[in-house]
N, C-alpha and C positions, 0 to 999 in steps of 0.2 A: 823143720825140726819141731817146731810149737806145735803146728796141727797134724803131725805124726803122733807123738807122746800123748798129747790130747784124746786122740783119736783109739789110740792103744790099748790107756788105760780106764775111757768109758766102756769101751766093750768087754774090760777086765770086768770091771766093777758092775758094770749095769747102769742105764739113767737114774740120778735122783728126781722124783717129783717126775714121772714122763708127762706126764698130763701139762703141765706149766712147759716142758723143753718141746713139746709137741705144738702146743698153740703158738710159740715164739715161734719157733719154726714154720710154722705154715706160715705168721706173719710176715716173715722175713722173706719167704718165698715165695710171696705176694709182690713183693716190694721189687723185687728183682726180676720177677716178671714183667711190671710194668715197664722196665725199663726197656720194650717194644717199639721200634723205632728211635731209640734215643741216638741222639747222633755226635761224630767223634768233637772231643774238646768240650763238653758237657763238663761241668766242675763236679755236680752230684751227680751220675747218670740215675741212684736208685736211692732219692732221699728217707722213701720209707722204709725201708729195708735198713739203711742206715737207725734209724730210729729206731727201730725196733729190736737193732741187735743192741744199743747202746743201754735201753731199756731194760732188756734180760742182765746186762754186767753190772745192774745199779739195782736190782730185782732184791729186796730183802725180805719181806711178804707176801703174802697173795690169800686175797679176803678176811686177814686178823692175822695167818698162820704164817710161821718164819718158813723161809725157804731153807735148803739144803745143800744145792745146787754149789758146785765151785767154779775155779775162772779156768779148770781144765774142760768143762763140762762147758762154758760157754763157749770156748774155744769149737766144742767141737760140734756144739749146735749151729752156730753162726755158719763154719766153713759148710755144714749137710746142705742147709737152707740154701746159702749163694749155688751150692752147686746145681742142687734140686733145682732152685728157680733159671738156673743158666738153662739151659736141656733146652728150651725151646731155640735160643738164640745160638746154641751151637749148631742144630741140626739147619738152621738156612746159614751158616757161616760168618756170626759177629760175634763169639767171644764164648764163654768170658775172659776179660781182661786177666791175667795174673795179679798185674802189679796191682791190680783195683781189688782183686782177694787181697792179698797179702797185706796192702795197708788198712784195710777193715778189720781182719783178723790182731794186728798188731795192736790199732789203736781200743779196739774192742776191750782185747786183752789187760793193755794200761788202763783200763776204767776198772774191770771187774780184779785187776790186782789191788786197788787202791781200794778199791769197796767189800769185795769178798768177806779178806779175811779178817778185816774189822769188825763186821759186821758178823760172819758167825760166829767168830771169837765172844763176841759180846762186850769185845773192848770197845766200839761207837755207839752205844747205849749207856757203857759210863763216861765216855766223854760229851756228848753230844746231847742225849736223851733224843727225844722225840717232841721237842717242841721245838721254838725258830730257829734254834741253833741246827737242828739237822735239816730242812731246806740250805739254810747257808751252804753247810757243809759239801751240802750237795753239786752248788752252785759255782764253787774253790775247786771239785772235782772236777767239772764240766768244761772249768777254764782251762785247766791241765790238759786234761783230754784233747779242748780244741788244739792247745797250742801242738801237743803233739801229733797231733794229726797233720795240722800244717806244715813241722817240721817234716815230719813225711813224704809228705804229697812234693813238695820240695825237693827233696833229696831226689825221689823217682824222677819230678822233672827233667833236673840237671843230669842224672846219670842216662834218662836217654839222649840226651844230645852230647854225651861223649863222643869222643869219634870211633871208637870201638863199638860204642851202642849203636851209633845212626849208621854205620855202616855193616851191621848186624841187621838193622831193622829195614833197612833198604833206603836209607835218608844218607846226608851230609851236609855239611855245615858248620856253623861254629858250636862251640858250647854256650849252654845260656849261663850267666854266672849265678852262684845260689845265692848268692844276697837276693838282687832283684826280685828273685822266684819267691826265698821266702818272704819278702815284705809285699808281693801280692796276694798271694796265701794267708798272710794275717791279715791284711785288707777285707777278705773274702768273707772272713769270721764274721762280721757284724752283718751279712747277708743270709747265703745260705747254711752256713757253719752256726749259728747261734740257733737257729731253725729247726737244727735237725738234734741241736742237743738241747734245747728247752722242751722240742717233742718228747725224745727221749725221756727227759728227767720225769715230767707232768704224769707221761704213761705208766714209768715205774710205781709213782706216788698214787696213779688212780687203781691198779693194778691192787696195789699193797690194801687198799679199801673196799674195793668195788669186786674185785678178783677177775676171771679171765674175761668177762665179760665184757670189759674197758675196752679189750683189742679191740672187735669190732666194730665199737662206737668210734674210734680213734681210724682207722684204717679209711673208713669210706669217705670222712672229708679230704683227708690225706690224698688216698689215690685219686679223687678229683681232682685235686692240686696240682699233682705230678703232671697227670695227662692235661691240664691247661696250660702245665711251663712246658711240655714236651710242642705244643700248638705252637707255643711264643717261639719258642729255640726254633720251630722249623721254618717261621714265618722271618726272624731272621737269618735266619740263613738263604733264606731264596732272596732279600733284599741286597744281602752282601754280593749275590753271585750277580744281581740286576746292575747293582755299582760296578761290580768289576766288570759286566758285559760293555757296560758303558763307556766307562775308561778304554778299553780296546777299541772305542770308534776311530782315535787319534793316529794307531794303528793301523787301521783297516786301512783310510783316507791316506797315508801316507806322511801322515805331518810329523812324529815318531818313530824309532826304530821298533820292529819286536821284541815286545816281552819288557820296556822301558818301564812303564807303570807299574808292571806288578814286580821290579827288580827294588824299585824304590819304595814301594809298599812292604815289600820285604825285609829291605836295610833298616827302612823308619820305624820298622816296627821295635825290631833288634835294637835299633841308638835309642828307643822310648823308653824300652825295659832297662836297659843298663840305665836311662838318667834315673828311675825310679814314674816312670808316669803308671797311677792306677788302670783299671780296666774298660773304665768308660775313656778315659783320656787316651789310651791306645786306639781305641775302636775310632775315634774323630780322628787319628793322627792315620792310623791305615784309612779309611776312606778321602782324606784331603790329599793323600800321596796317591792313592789312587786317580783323584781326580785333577791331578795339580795342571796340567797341560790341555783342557779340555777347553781352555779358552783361545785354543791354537786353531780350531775349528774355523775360527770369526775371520782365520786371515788370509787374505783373498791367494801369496804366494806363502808354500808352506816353508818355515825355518831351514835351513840344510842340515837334514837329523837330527832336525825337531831341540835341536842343543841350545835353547833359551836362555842357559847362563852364559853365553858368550854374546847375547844381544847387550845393544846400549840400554841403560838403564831406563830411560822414558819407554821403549819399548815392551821392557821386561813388565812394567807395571802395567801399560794399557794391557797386555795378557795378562795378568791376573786380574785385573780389574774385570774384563771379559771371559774370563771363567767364572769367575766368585759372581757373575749375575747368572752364568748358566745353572752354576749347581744351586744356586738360590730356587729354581724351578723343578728341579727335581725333588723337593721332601725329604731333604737329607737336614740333620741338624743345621740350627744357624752357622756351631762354632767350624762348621767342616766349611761353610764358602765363607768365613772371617781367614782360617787359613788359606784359602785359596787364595784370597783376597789381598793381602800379605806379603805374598812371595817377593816385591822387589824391594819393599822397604826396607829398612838400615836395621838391624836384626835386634836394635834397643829398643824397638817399636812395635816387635811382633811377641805375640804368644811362644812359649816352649814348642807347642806340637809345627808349629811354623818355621822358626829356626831348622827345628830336626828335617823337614821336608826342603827348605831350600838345599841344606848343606848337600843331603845325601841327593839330590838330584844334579847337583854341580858334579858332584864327585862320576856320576852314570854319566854325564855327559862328558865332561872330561877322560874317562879314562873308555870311550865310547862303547859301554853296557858289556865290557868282559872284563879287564879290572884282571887279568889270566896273567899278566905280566909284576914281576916285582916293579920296573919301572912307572908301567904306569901308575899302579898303587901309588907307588911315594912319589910321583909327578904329580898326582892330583891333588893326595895330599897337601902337599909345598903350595901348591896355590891355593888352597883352602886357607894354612895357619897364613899366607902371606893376604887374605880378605880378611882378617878378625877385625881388622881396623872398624871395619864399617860393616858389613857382609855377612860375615860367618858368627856367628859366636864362639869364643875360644871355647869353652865348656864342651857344643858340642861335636864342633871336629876331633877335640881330644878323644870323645868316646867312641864316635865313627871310627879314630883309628885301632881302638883296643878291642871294637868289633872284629873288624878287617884282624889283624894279628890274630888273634884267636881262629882264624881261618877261612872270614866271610862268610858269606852264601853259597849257597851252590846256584851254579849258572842258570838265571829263566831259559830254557828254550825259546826259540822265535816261535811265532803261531799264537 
């Protein structure tokens, strides 16, 4: 309805200023172009593009002269740009995204309403002036803006893992709850979210002085930028795919059922988020769950389906002790073989991401990697809260099971 009406009433009226909605625009279009190769689960896929439209909704000059421009007009520059720059990435089949319009357009919108009509009104000239106090101000906007964005990106998370959404989208599973989400989302602000709105701000302000010229001095380190995190993003991700290839040797060999590792990489990940672990802290907790049994390799008769929370406890520790040296040799952070490392100690001894990884692997072994039964759910359960003593942490089998209620995972295939 926002970029309808927007859309409407620019072509009623005509562009204010085409020359300033034209270069943002190509900015913008730039920026979304680059996002060529960007791959899914990117937090910014198109940080310039971001910036640039955030920069048009904070726009109150350009080389001395006030702008004219409203936040209908930005509305509807921004949504031209994203489309313009989509076009390449539609025609080989990745996007664009909706929800990734929609919440750019939204938060866009919440800057240039806050800033607009202050600003042509002339009411933030008599409040503010134009000296420290307007950077300030500017800087109270930017923190609004972030948060709203956040709360956005949030909300879209959780509604796609409804079960009407995942099962819409061709997924199933639990829902993720929106606390979790949004206080990773605020997390995220002191990274790439302060990044793209201090670009934003600096551009408007060089803009207002320098006039259109700034884009293009602004643009070409930027888009280096991009395309060197786009390098990194894909460097990690063929590392993740090398861990998890690896993890499946357990598998292959026969010391594991299928699909074991990545059922528990899955769960851990799930009981991480609900305790509140940030996004580095997930990423050592999915690769220690990925590798948590890899020290089963070393032993000469393999476990009977690989169910190592039913071994004596001296035993349980030499395998972890003989994983946490394996994956020491592989290049993976230290704290992923201290978790490995961990697994059979008395759970007052171990780190969070270690706790999460013994419980939810007792839980796959116990309810033997289908879990498709109410019994065995709450069989497993019951000996879970009946290990808190020493074993389990109460903390978090509780969440494990408010995971599982909410409706689990959806079953790993074998293979």
């Amino acid at each position: 309805m926002l970029t309808g009406g927007a859309l409407a009433l620019t072509l009623w009226k005509g562009l204010e200023q085409p020359a300033n909605a034209l270069a943002f625009g190509a900015f913008i279009a730039v920026g979304e172009l680059a996002r060529w190769g960007a791959l899914p689960g990117e937090r910014e896929p198109a940080p310039l593009g971001a910036a640039g439209a955030l920069a048009y909704a904070l726009l109150g000059e350009c080389a001395g002269q006030p702008t004219t421009h409203g936040v209908l007009q930005v509305v509807c520059v921004v949504v031209a740009a994203a489309l313009a720059g989509a076009v390449p990435h539609v025609a080989r089949g990745s996007g664009p995204a909706l929800d990734h319009v929609a919440r750019r357009v939204l938060t866009v919108s919440f800057a240039a309403a806050c800033f607009q009509p202050l600003y042509n009104s002339g009411e933030l000239e008599r409040w503010v002036g134009h000296g420290a106090y307007y950077p300030l101000f500017l800087v109270v906007l930017l923190l609004l803006t972030a948060l709203c964005d956040a709360v956005l990106a949030a909300a879209m998370l959780h509604a796609r893992t409804l079960p009407h959404s995942a099962k819409r989208m061709g997924g199933a599973g639990a829902p993720i709850p929106y606390t979790p989400l949004l206080r990773e989302e605020l997390r995220a602000l002191l990274g790439i979210g302060s990044a793209v709105c201090a670009t934003g701000a600096v551009m408007a302000l060089s803009v207002a002085v320098a006039g259109l010229w700034a884009l293009p001095v602004f643009c070409v380190p930027l888009l280096l930028t991009q395309l060197s995190f786009r390098r990194y993003a894909a460097v990690r991700t063929t590392y993740r795919q090398t861990i998890a290839s690896l993890a499946r040797s357990t598998e292959i060999a026969g010391y594991t059922r299928p699909g074991h590792a990545r059922r528990v990489a899955a769960l851990s990940t799930a009981v991480g988020r609900e305790l509140g672990l940030s996004g580095s802290e997930l990423t050592v907790l999915e690769y220690a769950a990925l590798m948590h049994d890899i020290g089963q390799l070393s032993l000469v008769d393999p476990v009977p389906e690989g169910a190592t929370a039913l071994l004596p406890v001296a035993e349980q520790r030499r395998i972890a002790l003989l994983g946490g040296a394996v994956v020491r040799q592989t290049g993976v952070p230290p704290a992923v073989a201290v978790v490995v490392e961990l697994q059979a100690d008395p759970y007052r001894e171990q780190p969070l991401p270690a706790r999460i990884v013994r419980a939810v692997n007792a839980y796959d072994d116990l309810t033997g990697g289908s879990g498709r039964t109410a019994g065995g759910v709450l069989g497993a359960l019951e000996q879970l809260r009946l290990g808190t003593g020493r074993d389990y942490q109460p903390e978090v089998v509780e969440s494990l099971a408010r995971v599982l209620a909410r409706g689990g995972l959806a079953p790993v295939p074998p293979g």
